[in-house]
C-alpha positions as CSV (number, residue, x, y, z in Angstrom):
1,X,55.0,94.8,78.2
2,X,57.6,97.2,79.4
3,X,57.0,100.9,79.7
4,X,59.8,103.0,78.2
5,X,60.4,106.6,78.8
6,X,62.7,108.2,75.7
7,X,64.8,111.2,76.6
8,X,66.1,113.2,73.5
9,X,66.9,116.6,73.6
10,X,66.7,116.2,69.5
11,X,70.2,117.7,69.1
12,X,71.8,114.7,66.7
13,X,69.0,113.2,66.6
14,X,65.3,113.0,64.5
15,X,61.7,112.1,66.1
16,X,61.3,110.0,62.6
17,X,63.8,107.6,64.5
18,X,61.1,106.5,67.1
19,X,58.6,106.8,64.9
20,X,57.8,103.1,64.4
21,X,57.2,102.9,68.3
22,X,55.8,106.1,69.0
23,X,52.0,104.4,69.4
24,X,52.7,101.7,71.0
25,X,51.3,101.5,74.6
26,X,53.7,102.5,77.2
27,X,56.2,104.0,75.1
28,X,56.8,108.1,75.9
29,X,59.0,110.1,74.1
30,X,60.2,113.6,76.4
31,X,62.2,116.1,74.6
32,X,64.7,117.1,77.3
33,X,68.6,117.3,77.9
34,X,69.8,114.7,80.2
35,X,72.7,117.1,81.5
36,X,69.9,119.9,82.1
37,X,69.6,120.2,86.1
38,X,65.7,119.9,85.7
39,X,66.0,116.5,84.0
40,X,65.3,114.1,86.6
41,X,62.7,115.6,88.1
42,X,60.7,115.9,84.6
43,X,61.3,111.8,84.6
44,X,59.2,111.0,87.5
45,X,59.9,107.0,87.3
46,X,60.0,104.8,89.0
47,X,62.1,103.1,87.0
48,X,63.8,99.4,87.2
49,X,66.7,100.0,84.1
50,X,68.2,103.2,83.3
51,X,70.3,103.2,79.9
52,X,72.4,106.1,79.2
53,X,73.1,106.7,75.8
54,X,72.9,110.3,75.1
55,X,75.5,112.4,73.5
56,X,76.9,113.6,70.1
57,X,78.2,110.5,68.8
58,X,79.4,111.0,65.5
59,X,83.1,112.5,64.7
60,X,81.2,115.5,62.9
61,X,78.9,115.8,66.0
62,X,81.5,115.9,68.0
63,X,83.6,118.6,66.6
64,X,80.6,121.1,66.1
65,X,79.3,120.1,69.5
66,X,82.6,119.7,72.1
67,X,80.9,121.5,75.0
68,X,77.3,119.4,74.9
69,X,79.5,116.6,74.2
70,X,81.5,116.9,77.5
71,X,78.4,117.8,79.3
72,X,76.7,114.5,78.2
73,X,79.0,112.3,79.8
74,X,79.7,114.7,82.7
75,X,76.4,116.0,84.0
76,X,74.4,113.6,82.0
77,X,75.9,110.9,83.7
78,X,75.7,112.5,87.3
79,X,71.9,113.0,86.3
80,X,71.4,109.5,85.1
81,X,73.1,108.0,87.9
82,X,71.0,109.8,90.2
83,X,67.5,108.6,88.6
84,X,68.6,105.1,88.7
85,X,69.6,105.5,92.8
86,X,66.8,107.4,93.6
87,X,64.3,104.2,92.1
88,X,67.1,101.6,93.2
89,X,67.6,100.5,89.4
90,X,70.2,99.2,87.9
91,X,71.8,101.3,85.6
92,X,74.4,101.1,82.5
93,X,76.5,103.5,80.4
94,X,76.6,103.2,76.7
95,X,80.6,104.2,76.3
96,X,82.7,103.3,73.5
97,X,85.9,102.1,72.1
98,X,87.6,105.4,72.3
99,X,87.6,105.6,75.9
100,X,90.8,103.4,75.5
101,X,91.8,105.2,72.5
102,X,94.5,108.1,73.3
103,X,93.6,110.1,70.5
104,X,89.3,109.6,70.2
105,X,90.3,107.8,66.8
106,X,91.8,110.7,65.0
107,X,95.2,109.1,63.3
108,X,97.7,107.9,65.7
109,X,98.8,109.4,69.2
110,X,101.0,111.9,69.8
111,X,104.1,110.3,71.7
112,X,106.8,111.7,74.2
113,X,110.3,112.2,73.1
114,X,111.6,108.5,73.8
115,X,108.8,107.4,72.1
116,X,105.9,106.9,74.2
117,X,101.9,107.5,73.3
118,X,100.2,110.0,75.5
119,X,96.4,110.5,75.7
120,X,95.8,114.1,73.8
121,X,92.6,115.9,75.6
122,X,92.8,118.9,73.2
123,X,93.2,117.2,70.2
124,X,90.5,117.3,66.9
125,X,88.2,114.4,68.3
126,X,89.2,114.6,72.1
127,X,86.1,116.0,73.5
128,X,84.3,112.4,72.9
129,X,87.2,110.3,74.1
130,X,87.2,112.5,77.5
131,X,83.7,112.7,77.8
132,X,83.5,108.8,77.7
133,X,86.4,108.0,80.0
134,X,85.2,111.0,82.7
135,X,81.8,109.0,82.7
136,X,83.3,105.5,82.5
137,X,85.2,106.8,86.0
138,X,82.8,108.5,87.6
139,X,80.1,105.0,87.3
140,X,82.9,103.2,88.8
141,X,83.9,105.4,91.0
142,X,79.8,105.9,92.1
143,X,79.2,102.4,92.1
144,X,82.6,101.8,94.8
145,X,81.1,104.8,96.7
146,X,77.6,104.1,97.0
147,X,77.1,100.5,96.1
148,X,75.2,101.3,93.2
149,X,73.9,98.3,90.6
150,X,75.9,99.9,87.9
151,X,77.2,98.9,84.5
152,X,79.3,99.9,81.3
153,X,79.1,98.6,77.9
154,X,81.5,99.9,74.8
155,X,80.0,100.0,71.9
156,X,81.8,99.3,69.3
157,X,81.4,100.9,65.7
158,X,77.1,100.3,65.2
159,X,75.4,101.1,61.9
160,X,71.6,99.6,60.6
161,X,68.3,101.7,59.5
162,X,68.4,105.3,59.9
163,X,72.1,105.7,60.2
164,X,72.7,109.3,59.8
165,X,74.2,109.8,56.6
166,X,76.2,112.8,57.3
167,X,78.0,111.5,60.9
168,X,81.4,111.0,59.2
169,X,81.9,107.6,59.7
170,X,83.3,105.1,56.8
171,X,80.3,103.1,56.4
172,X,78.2,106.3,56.2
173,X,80.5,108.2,53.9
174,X,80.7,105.6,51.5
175,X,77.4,104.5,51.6
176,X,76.5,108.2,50.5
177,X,78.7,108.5,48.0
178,X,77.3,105.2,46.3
179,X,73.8,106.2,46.9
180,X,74.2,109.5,45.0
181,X,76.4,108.1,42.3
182,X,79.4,109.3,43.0
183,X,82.8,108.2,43.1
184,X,83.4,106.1,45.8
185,X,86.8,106.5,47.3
186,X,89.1,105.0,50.1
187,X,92.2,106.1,50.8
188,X,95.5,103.9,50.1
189,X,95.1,100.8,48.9
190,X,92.1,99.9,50.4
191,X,93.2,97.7,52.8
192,X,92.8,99.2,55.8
193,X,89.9,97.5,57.7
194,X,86.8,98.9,59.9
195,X,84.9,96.5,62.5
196,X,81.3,96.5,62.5
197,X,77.8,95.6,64.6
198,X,74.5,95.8,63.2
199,X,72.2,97.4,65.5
200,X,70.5,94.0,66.4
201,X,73.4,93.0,67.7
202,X,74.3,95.9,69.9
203,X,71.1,96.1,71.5
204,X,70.9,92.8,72.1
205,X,74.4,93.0,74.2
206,X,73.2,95.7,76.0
207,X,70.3,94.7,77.4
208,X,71.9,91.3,78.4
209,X,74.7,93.1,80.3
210,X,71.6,95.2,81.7
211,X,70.2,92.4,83.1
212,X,73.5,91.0,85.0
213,X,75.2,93.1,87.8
214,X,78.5,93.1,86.9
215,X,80.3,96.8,86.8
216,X,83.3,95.8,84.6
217,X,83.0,97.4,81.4
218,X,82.1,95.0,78.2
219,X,83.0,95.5,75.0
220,X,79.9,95.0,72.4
221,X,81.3,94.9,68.9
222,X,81.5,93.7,65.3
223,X,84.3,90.4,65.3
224,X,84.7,90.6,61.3
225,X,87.8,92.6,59.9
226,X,86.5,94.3,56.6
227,X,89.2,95.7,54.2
228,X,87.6,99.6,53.3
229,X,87.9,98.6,49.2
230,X,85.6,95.1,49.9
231,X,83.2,97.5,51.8
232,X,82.9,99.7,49.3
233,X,82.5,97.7,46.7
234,X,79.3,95.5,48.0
235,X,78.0,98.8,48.7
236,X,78.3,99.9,44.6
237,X,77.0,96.3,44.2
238,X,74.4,97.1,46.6
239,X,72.9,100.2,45.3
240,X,73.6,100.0,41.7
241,X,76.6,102.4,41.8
242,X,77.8,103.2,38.0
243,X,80.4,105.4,39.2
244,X,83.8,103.8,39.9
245,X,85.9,102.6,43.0
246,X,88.3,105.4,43.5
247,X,91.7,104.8,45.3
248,X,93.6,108.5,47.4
249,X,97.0,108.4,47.3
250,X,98.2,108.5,51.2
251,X,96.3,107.6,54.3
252,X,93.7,109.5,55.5
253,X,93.7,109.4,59.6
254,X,89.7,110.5,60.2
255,X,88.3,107.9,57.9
256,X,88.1,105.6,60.7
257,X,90.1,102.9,59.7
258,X,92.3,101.0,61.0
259,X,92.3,103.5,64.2
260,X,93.8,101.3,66.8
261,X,90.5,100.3,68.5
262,X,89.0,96.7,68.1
263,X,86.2,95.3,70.5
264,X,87.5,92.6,73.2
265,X,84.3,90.3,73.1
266,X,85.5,87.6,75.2
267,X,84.2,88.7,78.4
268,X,80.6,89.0,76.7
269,X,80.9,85.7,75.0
270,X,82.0,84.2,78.7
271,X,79.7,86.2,81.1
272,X,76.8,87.1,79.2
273,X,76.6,84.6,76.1
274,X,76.7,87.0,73.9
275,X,77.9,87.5,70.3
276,X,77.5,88.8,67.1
277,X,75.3,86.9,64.8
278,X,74.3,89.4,62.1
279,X,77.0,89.3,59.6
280,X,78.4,92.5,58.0
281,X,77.3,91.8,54.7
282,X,73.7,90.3,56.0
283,X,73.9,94.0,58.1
284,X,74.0,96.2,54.7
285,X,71.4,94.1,52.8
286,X,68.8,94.9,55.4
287,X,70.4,98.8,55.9
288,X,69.5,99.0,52.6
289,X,66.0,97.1,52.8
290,X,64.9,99.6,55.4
291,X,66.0,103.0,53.9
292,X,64.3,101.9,50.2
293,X,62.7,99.1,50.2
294,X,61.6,99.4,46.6
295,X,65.0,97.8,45.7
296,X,64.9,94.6,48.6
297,X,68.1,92.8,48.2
298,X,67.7,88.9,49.4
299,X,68.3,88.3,52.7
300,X,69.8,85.0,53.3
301,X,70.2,83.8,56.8
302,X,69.1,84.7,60.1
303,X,70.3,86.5,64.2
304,X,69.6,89.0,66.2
305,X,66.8,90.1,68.7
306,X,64.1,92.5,67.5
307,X,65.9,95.8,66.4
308,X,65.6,98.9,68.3
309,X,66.9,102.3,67.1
């Protein structure tokens, strides 16, 4: 089997998350931070694949975090890059949608007099967006330079076991909500839709875009449009929710929805064979499963490689 080294600097994140592989042989887990100088030197290697997937992800994390955001896909990137040229591995980014996004998914962009959307690197979310697009250019840019085996997936909107309840995301908040019995509320009319990958999925892109060469960033994502109000209410079907379905008058620009950013999965369906096969409402039963499985719902159907979190 492979040997994995797992860098965390425990920020975000929880050690219960790697819990289920902590014992296995050839698993480490190293509490450092990737954009710390020191940190290649602690990883020894060699190593054959380098993933880097560290940094605040979440829209909460995110605004409480800008600096160690920015200095995740900055230095963190130089870092990784550097461990994967020193062993001659091939390496790959995890970026995401909002590298393309001009606004990191906060409501629509601001625009020009005549009209015209301009990226906004100060706005509420910006920090992530500019993080991601600064490391998205500097793998290409090393990978022209130095001929590095380099790659970059977008990952598109992920959710599965030990989702973080509290990242401010629309799955999670509503999820919450239902689990606690509380109202559960979209805004508008419920119409507005979110695009989602179970974690099976998404790991199972990345690692076949790990193993190919090409440097051309793919887009891993959910191909299902799902309207916030169905969401929500095979969550309250889910969980047993008594409390109601709640429609907000207006539109509320950081739930997520609707932001402008869908995955492109066409190259990874050509290039890699790659697609999503979990479906989203297959996805929530076993999200659900895994956080209490006193209350299994049935499973029916079948996809995905072996989950890893």
């Amino acid at each position: 089997g492979a040997e994995v080294d797992c860098v965390d600097d425990l920020s975000t994140g929880r050690p219960e998350n790697v819990a289920p592989v902590a014992d296995r042989p050839g698993f480490r887990f190293l509490e450092l931070d990737v954009a710390d100088p020191a940190c290649p030197e602690a990883l020894g290697g060699p190593y054959d694949l380098v993933l880097h997937l560290a940094g605040p992800a979440s829209p909460a994390d995110c605004r409480r975090r800008p600096l160690q955001t920015l200095d995740a896909g900055s230095l963190g990137t130089r870092n990784a890059l550097g461990i994967a040229d020193r062993d001659a591995a091939r390496f790959l980014l995890a970026s995401a949608g909002e590298a393309c996004d001009l606004t990191g998914g906060a409501g629509p962009p601001p625009a020009t007099g005549d009209g015209h959307p301009y990226a906004d690197p100060v706005g509420p979310c910006s920090a992530y967006a500019e993080a991601k697009r600064f490391s998205e250019a500097l793998v290409a840019a090393h990978a022209g330079a130095c001929g590095s085996n380099a790659g970059i997936v977008r990952v598109f909107d992920t959710y599965g076991p030990r989702m973080r309840p509290d990242d401010g995301r629309p799955l999670s908040r509503l999820l919450a909500r239902a689990e606690r019995g509380r109202p559960v509320t979209v805004s508008g009319d419920g119409s507005r839709t979110v695009s989602l990958c179970y974690v099976d999925d998404a790991v199972d892109g990345m690692l076949r875009v790990a193993a190919g060469r090409s440097v051309r960033p793919v887009d891993i994502g959910g191909d299902e449009e799902v309207p916030l109000a169905e969401l929500a209410r095979r969550l309250i079907e889910l969980t047993g929710c008594d409390a109601p379905l709640e429609f907000l008058d207006g539109v509320d620009s950081m739930d997520g929805a609707d932001d402008g950013h869908r995955p492109d999965t066409g190259f990874a369906r050509e290039l890699f064979g790659w697609r999503p096969r979990v479906s989203w409402r297959e996805g929530l039963e076993r999200t659900l499963a895994a956080a209490r499985p006193e209350r299994t719902p049935v499973i029916v159907g079948a996809g995905g490689s072996g989950w890893l979190s």
